[in-house]
KOLGUTI-764880 format. One record per residue: residue in one letter; x, y, z of N, C-alpha, C, CB in turn. Coordinates in steps of 0.1 Angstrom, whole numbers, plus 5000, padded with zeros to 4 digits. Glycine has a CB too. Example, Ala and Ser with C-alpha at 12.3 -4.5 7.8 and 13.67 -1.06 7.14 Angstrom:
BEGIN
A513249435078512349555078513249675078511349555090;S512849785071513749895071512950005079514149945057;
This chain:
BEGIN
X593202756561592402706550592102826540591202646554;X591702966544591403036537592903066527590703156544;X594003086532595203096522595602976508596503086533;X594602876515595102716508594002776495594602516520;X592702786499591602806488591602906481590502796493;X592502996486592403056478593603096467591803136485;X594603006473595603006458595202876450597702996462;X594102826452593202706444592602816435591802606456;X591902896442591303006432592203096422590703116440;X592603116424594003146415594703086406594903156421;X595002966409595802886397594402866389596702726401;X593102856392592102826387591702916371591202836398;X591803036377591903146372592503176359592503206381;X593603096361595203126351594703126333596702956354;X595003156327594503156312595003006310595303286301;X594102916305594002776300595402746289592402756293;X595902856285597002826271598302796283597403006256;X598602836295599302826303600102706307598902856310;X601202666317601302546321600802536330602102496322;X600602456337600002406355600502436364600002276359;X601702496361602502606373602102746372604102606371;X601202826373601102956365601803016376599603006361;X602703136373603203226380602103366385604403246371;X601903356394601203376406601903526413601303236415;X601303626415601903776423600503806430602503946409;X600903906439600203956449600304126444600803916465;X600104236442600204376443599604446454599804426432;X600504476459600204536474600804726468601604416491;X599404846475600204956471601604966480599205086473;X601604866492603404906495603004906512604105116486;X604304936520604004936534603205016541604804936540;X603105126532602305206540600905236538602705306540;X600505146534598805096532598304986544598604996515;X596905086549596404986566596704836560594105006572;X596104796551596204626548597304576546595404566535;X598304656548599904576541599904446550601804696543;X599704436559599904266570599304236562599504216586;X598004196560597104106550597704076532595504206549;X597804146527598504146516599804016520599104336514;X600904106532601903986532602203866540602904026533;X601003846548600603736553600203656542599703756561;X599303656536598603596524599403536515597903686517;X600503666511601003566500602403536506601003626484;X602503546519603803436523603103306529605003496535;X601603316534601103156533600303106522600303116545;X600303136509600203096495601403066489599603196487;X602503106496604403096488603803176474605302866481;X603603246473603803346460604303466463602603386453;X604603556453605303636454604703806461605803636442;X605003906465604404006471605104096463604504026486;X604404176454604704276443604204416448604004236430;X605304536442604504696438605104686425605104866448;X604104826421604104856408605304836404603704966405;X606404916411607904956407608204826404608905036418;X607804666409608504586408607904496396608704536420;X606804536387606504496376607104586361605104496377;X606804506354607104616336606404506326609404626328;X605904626320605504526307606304556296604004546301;X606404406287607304446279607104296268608804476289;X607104346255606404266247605104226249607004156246;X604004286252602704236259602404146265601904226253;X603204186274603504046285603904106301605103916278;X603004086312603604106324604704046329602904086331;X605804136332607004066339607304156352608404056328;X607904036361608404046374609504056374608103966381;X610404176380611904226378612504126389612304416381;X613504016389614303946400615203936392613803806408;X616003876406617903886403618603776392618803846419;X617403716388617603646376617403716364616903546376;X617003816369615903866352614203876354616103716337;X613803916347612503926342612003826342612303966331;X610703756349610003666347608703666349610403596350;X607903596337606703626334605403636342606503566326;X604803676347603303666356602103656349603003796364;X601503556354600303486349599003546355600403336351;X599203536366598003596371598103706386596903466374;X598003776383598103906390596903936404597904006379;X596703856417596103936428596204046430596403906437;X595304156432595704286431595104366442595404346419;X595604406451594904496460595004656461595104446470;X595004626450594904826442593604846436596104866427;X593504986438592005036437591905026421591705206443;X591105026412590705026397591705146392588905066394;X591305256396591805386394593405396393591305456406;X594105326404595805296401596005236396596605276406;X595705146388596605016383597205056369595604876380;X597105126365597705196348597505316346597105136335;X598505396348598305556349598005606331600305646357;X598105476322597705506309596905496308598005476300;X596305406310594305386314594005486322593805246325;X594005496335592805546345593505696351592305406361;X594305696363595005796367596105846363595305776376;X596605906361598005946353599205976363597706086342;X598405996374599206036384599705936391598506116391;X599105816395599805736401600705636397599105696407;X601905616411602705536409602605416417603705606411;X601205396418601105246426600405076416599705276442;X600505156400600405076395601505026382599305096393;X600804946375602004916366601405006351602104706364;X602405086341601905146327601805066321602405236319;X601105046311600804906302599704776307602204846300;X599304776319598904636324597704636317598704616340;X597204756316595604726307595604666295594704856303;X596904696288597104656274597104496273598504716269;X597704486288598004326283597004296291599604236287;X596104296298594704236301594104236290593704306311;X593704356283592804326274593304246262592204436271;X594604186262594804096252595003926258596004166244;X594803956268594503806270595803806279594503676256;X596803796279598003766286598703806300598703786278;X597403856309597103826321595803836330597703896326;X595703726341594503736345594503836361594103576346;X593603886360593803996367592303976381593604136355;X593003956392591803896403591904036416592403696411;X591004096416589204076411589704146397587504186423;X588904096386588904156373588904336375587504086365;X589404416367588804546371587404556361590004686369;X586704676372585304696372584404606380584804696359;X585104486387584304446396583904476411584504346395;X584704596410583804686421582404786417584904776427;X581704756409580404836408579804726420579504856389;X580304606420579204566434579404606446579004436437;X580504706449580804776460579704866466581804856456;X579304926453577805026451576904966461576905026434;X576605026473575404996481574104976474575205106491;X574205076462572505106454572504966448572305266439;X573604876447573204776436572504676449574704686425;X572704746459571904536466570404616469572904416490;X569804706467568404716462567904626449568104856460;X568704616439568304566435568804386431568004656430;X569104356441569604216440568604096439570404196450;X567204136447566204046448565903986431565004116456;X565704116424565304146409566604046395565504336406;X567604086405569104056396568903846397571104146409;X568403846409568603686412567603656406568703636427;X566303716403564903626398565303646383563003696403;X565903706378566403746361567203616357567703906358;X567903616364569203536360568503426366570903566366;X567903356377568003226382566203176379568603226402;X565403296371563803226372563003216385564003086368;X563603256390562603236405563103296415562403106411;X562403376428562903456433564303376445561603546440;X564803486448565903466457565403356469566403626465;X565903306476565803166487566003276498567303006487;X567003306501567103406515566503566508569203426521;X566103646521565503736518566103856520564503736523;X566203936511567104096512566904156526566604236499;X568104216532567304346542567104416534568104436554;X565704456536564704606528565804726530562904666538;X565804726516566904886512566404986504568204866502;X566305106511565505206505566205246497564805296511;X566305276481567005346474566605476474567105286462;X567505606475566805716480567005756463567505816494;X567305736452567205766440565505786434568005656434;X565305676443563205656438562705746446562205496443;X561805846445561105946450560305856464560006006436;X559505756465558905696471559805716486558505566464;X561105596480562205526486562605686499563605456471;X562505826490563505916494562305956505564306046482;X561205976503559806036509559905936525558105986496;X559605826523560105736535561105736546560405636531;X562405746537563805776546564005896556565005806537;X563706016543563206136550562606126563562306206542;X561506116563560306096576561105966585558306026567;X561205886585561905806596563205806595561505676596;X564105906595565805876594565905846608567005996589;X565105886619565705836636566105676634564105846652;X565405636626565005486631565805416619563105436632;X566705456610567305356599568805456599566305346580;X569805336592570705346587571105396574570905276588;X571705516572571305576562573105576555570205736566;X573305526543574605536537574805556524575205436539;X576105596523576705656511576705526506578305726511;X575905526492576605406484577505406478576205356477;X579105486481580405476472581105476490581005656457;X580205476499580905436519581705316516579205376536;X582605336524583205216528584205236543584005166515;X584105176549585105146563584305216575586905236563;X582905236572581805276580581805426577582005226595;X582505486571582205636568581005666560583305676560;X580505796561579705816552578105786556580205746541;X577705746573576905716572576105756585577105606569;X575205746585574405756597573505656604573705836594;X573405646616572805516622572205616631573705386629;X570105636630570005686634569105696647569905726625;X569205556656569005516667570205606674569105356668;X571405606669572405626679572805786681573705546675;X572005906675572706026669571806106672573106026653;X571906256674571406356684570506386667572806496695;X569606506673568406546665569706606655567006666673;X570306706658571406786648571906746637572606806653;X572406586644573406526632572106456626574906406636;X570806406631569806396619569506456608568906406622;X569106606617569006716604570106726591569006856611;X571206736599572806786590572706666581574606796602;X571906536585572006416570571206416568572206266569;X570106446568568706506566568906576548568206646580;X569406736554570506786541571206746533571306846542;X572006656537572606596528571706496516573406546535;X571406416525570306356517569406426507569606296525;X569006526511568106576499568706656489567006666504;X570106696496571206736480571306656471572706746482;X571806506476572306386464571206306471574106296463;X570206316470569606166467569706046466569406146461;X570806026449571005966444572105886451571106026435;X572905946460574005926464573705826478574706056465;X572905826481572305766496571205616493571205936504;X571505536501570505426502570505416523571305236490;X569105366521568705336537568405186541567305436542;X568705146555567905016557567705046573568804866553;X566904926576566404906590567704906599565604766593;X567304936612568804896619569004786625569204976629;X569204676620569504566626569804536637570004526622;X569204436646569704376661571004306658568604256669;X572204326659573404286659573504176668574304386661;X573704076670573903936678575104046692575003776664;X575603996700576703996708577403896711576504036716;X578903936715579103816724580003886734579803676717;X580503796741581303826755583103896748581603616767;X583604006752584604056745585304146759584104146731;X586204106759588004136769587404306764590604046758;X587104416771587404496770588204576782586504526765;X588604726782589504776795588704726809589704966795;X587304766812586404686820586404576826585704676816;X587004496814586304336815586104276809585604306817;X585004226808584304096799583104156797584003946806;X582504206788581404296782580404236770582204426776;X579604246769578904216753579604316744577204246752;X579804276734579904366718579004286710581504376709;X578804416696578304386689579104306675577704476689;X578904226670579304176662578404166646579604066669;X579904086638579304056623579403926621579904126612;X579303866610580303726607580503756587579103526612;X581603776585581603776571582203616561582603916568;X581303556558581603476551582503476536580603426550;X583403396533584303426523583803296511586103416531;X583303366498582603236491584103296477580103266485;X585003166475586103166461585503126447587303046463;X585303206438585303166424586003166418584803206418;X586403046408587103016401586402946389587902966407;X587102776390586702696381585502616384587702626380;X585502666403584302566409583802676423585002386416;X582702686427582302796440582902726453580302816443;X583902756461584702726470584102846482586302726464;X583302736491582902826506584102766516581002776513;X584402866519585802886525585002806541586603096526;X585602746545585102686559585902746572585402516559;X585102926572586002966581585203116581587602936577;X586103236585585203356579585903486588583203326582;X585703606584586103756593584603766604586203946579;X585303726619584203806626584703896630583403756635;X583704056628584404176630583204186648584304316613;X583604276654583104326666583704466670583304236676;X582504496673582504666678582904666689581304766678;X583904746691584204726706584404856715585504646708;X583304966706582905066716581605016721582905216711;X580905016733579905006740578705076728580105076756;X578204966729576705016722576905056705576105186732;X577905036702578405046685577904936675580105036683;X577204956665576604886656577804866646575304956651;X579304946646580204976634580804896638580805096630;X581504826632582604696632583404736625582304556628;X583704806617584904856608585904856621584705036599;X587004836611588204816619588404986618589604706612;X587905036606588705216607588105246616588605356594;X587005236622586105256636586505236645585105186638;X587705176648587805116661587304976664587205216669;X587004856652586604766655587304656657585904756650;X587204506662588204486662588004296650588704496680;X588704226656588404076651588503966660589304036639;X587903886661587503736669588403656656585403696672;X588803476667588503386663587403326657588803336669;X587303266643586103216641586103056639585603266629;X585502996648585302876648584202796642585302876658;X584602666633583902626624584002446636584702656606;X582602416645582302286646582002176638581602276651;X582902066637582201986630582301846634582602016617;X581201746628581101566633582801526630579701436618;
């Protein structure tokens, strides 16, 4: 279901002047990227096509896809390239994992580009401090569910707090990602306190903290046996033309003893997720 909904999200996507068939690509940086299975899983159960750079060109301000027919046009572009590669005339100059020209033809309308670029500033850990604020702006009234409390170490207060209790919180890079960059400080000797201690009071700016959460468990095949791990559940919500909650989701689990990190670069792993229903 998640493959089905989400090439729903996609054709959804497509620029309205289009036909009802919109030609549809995946951009994968290539096989030697950890996600390449995901990438070509996806779009061989979507039937669309699995693209690298090398295998696009722009040409007349228009994305085209090189096949043994010729050139043909791409409407909307899935992209699992970082912001930074996708147009070495735009952003990097150096790389060859995007296409030259694609910015030109985004910003003129004649491709849609999913996730839009720049929609990773919500990557930024520092932005879900202030999400409570972001939701009462835009929606008039505060948020329904309640934030985990995030100390932004940018605020003097926020940094004064973190400081004095780092044993007891999770302390992360807000540009972290794949569990790097961080400290959990239930689990970590006085040393590596101090040594983020330092850090933290170098960039500040660069650090946000939260409580350390009770991670649920469940029963997990490890070399042992049958063990508790710790687990996540990540829910998958599609925007498009309409908010599509995917009826399904990534549960990640730690499957070193006593690990709060579920990153797969961690060593974490993935469960079946099962969705009951009447």
């Amino acid at each position: 279901t998640y493959p089905d909904n989400l090439r729903k999200t996609l054709e959804s996507v497509a620029p309205r002047r289009l036909s009802k068939d919109p030609t549809i690509a995946v951009l994968t940086p290539g096989i030697y990227n950890s996600a390449y299975f995901e990438h070509a899983f996806l779009a061989d159960q979507m039937g669309l096509e699995l693209v690298e750079g090398s295998d696009l060109v722009v040409l007349d301000g228009h994305l085209n896809m090189k096949t043994t027919e010729g050139l043909r046009p791409v409407d909307v572009l899935y992209r699992r390239v970082d912001d930074a590669f996708l147009d070495p005339l735009t952003f990097d100059p150096t790389s060859v994992l995007g296409v030259p020209g694609l910015m030109d033809v985004y910003r003129a309308g004649n491709v849609t580009i999913v996730n839009a670029p720049g929609a990773g500033i919500a990557d930024d850990k520092a932005i879900y401090s202030y999400i409570p604020e972001i939701i009462e702006f835009y929606m008039g009234r505060p948020p329904i569910l309640k934030n985990v409390p995030t100390y932004n170490c940018r605020k003097p207060d926020a940094l004064k707090y973190v400081l004095e209790n780092m044993a007891e919180l999770v302390v992360k890079e807000v540009h972290g990602s794949g569990g790097y960059g961080m400290l959990v400080g239930p689990a970590s000797t006085a040393d590596e306190i101090e040594a983020f201690r330092a850090r933290v009071k170098a960039r500040p700016d660069n650090y946000i903290a939260q409580p350390t959460l009770a991670l649920s468990t469940c029963p997990t095949l490890v070399e042992d046996g049958i063990a508790p791990r710790h687990l996540d559940l990540r829910p998958f919500v599609l925007i498009g033309d309409e908010v599509r909650l995917v009826p399904g989701g990534l549960t990640r689990v730690a499957l070193r003893k006593g690990s709060l990190v579920v990153n797969s670069s961690q060593g974490g792993g993935t469960k079946d997720t099962w969705i009951l229903q009447d």
